[in-house]
C-alpha positions in Angstrom: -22.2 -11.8 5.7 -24.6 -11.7 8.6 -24.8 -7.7 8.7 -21.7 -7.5 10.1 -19.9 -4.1 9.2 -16.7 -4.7 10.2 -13.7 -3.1 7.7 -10.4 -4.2 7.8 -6.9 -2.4 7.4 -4.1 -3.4 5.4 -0.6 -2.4 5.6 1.7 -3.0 2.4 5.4 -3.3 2.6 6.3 -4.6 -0.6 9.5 -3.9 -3.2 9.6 -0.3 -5.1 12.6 -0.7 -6.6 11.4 -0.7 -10.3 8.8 0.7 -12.5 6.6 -3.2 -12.5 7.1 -2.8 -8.8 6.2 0.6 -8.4 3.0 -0.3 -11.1 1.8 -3.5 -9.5 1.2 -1.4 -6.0 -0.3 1.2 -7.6 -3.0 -1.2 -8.9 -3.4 -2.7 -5.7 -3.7 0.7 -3.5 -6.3 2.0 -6.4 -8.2 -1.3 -5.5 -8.2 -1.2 -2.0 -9.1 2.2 -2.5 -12.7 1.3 -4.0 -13.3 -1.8 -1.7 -15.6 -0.9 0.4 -14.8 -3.7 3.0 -11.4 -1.8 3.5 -11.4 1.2 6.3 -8.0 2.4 5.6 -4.4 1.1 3.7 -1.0 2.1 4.8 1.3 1.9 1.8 5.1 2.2 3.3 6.0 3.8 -0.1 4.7 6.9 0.8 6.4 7.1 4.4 10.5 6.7 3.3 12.9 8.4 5.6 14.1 10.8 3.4 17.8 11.0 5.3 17.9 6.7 4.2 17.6 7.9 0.3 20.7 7.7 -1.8 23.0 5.5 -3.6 23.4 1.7 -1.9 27.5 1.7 -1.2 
């Protein structure tokens, strides 16, 4: 890069319906987390609507 210190933000909206799901963005949050290009990661995981929660009829 020419010097440029631009960092980028990512927002991840991906399936957490299962443990490999659940797992997989785990690994990429703790990666995004040491990349020091990244300025911030929104990971919809942690921001459910609580009154949406409960079985699927």
């Amino acid at each position: 890069m020419n010097g440029d210190t631009k960092k980028i933000r990512v927002f991840i909206a991906s399936p957490f319906f299962d443990q490999e799901q659940i797992s997989r963005i785990q690994r990429l949050e703790n990666a995004l987390s040491r990349n020091p290009q990244v300025a911030e990661f929104y990971s919809a995981r942690f921001h459910q609507n609580q009154q949406y929660e409960g079985p699927l009829i």
